[in-house]
mmCIF file of the C-alpha atoms, coordinates in Angstrom:
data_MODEL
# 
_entry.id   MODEL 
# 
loop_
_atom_site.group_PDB 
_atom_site.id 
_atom_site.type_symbol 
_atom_site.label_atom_id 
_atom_site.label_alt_id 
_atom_site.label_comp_id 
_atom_site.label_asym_id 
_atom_site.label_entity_id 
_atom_site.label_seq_id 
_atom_site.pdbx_PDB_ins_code 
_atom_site.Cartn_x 
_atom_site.Cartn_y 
_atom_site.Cartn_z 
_atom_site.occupancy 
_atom_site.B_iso_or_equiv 
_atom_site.pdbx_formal_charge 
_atom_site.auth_seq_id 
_atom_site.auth_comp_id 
_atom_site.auth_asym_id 
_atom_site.auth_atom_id 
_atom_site.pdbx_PDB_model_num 
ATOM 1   C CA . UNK A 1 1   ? 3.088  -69.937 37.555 1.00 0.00 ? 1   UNK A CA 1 
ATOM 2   C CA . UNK A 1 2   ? 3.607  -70.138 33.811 1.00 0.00 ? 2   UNK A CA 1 
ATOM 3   C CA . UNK A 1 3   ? 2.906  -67.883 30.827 1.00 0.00 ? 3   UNK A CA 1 
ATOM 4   C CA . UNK A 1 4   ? 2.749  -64.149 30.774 1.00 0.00 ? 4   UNK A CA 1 
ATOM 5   C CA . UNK A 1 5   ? 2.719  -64.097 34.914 1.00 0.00 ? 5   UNK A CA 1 
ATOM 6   C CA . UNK A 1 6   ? 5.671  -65.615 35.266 1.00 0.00 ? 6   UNK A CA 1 
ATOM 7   C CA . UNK A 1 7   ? 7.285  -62.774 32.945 1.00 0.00 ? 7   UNK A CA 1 
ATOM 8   C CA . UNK A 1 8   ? 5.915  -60.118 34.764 1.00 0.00 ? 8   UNK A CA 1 
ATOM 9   C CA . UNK A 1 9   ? 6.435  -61.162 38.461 1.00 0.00 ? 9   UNK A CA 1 
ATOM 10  C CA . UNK A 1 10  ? 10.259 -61.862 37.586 1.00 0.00 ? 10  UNK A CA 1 
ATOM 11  C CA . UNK A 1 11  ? 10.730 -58.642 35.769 1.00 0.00 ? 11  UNK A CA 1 
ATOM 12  C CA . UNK A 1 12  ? 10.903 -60.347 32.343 1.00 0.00 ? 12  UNK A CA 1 
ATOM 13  C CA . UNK A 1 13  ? 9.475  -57.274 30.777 1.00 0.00 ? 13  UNK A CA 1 
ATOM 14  C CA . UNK A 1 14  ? 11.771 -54.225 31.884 1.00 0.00 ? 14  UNK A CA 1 
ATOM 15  C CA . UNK A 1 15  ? 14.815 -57.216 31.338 1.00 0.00 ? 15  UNK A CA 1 
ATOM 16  C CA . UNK A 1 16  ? 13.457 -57.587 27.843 1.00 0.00 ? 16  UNK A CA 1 
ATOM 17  C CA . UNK A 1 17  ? 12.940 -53.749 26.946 1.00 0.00 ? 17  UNK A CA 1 
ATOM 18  C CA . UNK A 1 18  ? 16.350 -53.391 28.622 1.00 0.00 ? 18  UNK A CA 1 
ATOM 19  C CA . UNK A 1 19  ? 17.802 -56.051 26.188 1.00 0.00 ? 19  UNK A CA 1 
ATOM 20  C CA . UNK A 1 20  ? 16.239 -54.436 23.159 1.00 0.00 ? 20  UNK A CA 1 
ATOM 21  C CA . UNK A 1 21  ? 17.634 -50.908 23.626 1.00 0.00 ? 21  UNK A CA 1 
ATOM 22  C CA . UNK A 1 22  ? 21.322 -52.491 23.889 1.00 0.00 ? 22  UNK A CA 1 
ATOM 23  C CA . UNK A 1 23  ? 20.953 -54.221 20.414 1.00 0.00 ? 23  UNK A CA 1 
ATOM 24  C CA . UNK A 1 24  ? 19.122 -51.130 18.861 1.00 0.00 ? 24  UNK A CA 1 
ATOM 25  C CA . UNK A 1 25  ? 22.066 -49.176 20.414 1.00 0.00 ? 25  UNK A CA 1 
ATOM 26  C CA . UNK A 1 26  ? 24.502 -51.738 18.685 1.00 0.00 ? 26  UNK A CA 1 
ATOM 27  C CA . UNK A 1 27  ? 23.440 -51.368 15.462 1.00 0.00 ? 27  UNK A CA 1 
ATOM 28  C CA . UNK A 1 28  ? 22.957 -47.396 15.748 1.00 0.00 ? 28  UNK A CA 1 
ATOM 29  C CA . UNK A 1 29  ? 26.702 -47.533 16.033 1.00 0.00 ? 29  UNK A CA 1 
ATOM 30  C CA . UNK A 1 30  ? 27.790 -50.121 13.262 1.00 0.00 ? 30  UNK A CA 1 
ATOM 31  C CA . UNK A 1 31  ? 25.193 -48.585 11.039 1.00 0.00 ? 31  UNK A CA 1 
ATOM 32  C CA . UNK A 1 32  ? 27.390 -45.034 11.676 1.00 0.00 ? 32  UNK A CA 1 
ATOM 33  C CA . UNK A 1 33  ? 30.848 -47.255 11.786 1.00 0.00 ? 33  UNK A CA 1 
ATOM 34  C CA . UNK A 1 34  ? 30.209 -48.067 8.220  1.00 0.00 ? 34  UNK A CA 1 
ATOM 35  C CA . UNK A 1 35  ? 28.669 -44.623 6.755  1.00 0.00 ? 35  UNK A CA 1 
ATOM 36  C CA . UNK A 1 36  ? 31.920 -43.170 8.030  1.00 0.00 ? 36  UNK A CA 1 
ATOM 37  C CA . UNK A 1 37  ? 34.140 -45.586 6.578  1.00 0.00 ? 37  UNK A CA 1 
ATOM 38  C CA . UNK A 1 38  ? 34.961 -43.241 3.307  1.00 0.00 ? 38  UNK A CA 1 
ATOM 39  C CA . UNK A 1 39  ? 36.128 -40.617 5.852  1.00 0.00 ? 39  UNK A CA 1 
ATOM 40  C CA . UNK A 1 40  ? 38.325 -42.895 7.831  1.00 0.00 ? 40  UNK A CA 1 
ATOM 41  C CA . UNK A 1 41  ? 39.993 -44.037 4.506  1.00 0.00 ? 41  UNK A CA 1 
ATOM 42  C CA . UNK A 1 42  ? 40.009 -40.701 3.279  1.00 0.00 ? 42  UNK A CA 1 
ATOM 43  C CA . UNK A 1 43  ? 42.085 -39.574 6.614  1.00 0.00 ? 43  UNK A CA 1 
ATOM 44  C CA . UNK A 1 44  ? 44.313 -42.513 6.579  1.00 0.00 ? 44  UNK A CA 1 
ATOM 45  C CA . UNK A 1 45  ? 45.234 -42.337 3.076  1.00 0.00 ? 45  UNK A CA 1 
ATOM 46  C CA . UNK A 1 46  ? 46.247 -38.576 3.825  1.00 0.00 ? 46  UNK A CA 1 
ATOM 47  C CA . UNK A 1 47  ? 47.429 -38.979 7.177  1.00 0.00 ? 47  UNK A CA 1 
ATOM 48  C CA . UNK A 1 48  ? 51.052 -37.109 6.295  1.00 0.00 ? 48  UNK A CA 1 
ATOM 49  C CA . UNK A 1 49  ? 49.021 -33.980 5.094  1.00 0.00 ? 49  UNK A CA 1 
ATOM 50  C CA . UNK A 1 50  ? 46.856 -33.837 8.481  1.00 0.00 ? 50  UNK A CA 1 
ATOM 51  C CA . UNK A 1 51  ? 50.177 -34.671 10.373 1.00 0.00 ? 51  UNK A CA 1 
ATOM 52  C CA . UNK A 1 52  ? 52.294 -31.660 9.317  1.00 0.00 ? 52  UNK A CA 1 
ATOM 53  C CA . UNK A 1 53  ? 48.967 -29.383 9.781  1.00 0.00 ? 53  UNK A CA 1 
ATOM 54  C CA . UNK A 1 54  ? 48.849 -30.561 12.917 1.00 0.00 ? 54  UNK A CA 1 
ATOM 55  C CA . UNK A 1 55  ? 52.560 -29.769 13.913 1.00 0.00 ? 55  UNK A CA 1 
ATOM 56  C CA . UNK A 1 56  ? 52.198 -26.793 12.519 1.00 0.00 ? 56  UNK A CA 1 
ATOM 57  C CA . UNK A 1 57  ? 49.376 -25.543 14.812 1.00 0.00 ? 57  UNK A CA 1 
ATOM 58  C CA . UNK A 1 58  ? 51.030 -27.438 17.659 1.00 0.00 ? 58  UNK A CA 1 
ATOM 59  C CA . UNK A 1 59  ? 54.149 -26.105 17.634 1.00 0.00 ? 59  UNK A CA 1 
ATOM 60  C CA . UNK A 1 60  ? 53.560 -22.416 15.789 1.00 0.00 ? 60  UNK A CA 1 
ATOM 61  C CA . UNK A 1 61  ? 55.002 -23.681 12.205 1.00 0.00 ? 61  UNK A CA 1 
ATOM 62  C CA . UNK A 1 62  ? 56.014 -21.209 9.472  1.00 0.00 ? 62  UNK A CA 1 
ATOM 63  C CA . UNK A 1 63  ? 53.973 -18.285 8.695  1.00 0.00 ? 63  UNK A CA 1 
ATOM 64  C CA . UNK A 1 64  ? 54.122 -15.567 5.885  1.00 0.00 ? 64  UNK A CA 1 
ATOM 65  C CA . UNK A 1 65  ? 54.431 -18.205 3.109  1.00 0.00 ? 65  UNK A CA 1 
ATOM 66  C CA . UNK A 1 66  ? 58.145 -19.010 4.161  1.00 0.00 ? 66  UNK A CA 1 
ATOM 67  C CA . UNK A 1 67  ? 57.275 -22.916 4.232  1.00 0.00 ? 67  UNK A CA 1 
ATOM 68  C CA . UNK A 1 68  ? 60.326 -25.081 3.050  1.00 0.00 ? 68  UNK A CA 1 
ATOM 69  C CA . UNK A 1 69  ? 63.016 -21.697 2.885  1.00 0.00 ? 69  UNK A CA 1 
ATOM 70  C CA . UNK A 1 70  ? 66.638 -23.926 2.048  1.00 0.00 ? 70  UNK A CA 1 
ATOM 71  C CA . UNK A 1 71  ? 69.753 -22.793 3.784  1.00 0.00 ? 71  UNK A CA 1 
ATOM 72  C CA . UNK A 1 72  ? 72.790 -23.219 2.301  1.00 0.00 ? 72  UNK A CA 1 
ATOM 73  C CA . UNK A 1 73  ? 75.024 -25.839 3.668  1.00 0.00 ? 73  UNK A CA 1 
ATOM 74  C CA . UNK A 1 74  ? 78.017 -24.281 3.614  1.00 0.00 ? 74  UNK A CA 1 
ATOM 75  C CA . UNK A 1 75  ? 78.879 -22.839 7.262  1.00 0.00 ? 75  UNK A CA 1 
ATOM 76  C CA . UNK A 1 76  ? 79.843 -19.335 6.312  1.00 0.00 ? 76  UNK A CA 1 
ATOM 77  C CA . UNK A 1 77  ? 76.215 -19.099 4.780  1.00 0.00 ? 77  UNK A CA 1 
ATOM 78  C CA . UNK A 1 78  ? 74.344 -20.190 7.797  1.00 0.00 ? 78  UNK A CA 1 
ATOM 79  C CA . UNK A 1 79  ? 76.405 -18.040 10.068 1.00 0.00 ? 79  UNK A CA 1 
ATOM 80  C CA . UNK A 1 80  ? 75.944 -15.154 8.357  1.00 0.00 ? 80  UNK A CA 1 
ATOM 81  C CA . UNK A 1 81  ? 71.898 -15.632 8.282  1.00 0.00 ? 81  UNK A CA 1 
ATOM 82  C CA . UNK A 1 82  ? 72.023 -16.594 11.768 1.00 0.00 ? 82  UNK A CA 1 
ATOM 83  C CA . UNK A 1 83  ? 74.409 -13.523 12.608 1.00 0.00 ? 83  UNK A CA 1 
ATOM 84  C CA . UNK A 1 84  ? 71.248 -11.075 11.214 1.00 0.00 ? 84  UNK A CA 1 
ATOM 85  C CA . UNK A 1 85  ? 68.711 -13.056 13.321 1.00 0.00 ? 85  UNK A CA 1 
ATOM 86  C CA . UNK A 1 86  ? 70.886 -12.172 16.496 1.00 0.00 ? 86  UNK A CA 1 
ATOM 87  C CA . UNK A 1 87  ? 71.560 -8.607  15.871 1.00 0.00 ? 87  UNK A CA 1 
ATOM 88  C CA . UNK A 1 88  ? 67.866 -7.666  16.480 1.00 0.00 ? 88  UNK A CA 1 
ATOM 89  C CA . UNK A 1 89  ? 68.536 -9.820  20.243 1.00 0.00 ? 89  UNK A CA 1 
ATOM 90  C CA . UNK A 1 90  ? 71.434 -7.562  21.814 1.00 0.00 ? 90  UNK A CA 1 
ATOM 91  C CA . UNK A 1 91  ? 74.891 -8.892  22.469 1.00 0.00 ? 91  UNK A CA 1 
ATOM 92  C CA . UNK A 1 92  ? 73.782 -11.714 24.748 1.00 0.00 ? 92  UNK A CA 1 
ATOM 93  C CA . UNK A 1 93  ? 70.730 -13.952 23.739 1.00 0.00 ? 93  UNK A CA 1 
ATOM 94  C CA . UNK A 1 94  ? 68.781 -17.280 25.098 1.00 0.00 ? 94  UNK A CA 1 
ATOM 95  C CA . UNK A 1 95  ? 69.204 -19.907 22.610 1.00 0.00 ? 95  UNK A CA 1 
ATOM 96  C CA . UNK A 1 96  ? 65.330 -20.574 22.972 1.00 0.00 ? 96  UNK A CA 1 
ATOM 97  C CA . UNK A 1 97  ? 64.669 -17.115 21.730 1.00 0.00 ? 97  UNK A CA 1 
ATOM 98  C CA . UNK A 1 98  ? 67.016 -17.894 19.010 1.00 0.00 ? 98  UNK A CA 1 
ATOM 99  C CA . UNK A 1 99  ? 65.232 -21.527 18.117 1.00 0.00 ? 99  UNK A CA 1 
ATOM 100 C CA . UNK A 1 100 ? 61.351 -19.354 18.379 1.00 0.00 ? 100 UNK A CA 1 
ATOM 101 C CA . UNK A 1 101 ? 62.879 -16.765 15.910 1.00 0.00 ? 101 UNK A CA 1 
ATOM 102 C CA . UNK A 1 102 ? 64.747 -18.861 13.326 1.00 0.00 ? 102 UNK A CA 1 
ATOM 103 C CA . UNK A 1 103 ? 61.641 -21.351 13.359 1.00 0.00 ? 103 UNK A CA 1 
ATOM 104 C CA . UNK A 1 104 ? 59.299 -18.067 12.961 1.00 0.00 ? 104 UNK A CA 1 
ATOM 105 C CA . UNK A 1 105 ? 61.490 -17.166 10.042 1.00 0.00 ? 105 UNK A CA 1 
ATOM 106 C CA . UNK A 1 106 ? 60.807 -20.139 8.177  1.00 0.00 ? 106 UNK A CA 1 
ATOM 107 C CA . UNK A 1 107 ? 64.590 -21.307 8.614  1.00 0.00 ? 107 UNK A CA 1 
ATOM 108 C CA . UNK A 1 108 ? 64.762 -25.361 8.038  1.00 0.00 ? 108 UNK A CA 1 
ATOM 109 C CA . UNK A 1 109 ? 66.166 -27.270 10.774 1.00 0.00 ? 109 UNK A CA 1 
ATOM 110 C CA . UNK A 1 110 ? 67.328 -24.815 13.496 1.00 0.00 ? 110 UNK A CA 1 
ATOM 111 C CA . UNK A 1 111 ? 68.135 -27.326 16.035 1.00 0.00 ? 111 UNK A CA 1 
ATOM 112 C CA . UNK A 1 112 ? 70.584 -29.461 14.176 1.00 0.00 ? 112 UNK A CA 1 
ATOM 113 C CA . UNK A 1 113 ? 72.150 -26.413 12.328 1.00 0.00 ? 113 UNK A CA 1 
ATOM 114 C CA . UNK A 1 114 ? 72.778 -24.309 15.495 1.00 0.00 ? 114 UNK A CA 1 
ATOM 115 C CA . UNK A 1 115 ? 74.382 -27.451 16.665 1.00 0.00 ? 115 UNK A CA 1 
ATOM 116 C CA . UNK A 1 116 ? 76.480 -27.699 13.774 1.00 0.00 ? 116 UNK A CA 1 
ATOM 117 C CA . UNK A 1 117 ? 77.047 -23.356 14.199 1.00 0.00 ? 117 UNK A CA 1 
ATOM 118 C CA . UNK A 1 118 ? 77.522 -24.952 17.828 1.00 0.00 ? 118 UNK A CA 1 
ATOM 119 C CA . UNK A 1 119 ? 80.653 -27.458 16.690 1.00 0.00 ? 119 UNK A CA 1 
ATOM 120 C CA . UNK A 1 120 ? 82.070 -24.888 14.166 1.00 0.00 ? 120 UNK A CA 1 
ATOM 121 C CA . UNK A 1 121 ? 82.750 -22.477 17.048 1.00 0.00 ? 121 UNK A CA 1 
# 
């Protein structure tokens, strides 16, 4: 059996239909790989914008325009903003409700400075 038969009888035709839809398929995709390339450079090249945005949906960033408020190194400073934060939370307080509230409040670095309010006693 030669020729055409031989194709059919051994499923060379479903096999070759088969084989054509997997490289049509292939170049589908690289054909949309490279019209997306400008977006992909576009993302990496501002990767550290897209990376804050993201941490602040994540984790419930600053709100009311209070992005990058500075406090004041010196300790007396911090306590005393930290003292008005607490006086709205009673006389005892979780220090996660503290951390929520001083991050809602656009404070920089809560963690490390109520450590540092921490080691100051």
């Amino acid at each position: 059996m030669y020729g055409f038969e031989a194709i059919a009888a051994h499923n060379g035709w479903a096999i070759a239909a088969v084989g054509i839809g997997i490289v049509f398929s292939g170049l589908l995709l690289l054909s949309f790989a490279i019209s997306q390339i400008h977006n992909c450079l576009t993302l990496w090249e501002k990767r550290d914008i897209y990376i804050r945005n993201t941490k602040r949906i994540l984790f419930g960033g600053v709100r009311n325009g209070a992005a990058g408020q500075v406090i004041s190194s010196d300790i007396k400073d911090i306590s005393r903003q930290y003292f008005m934060l607490t006086q709205t939370m009673g006389e005892t307080f979780p220090l996660p409700k503290l951390l929520k509230l001083a991050i809602r409040r656009g404070m920089t670095r809560p963690h490390y400075t109520i450590n540092k309010l921490l080691h100051a006693n």
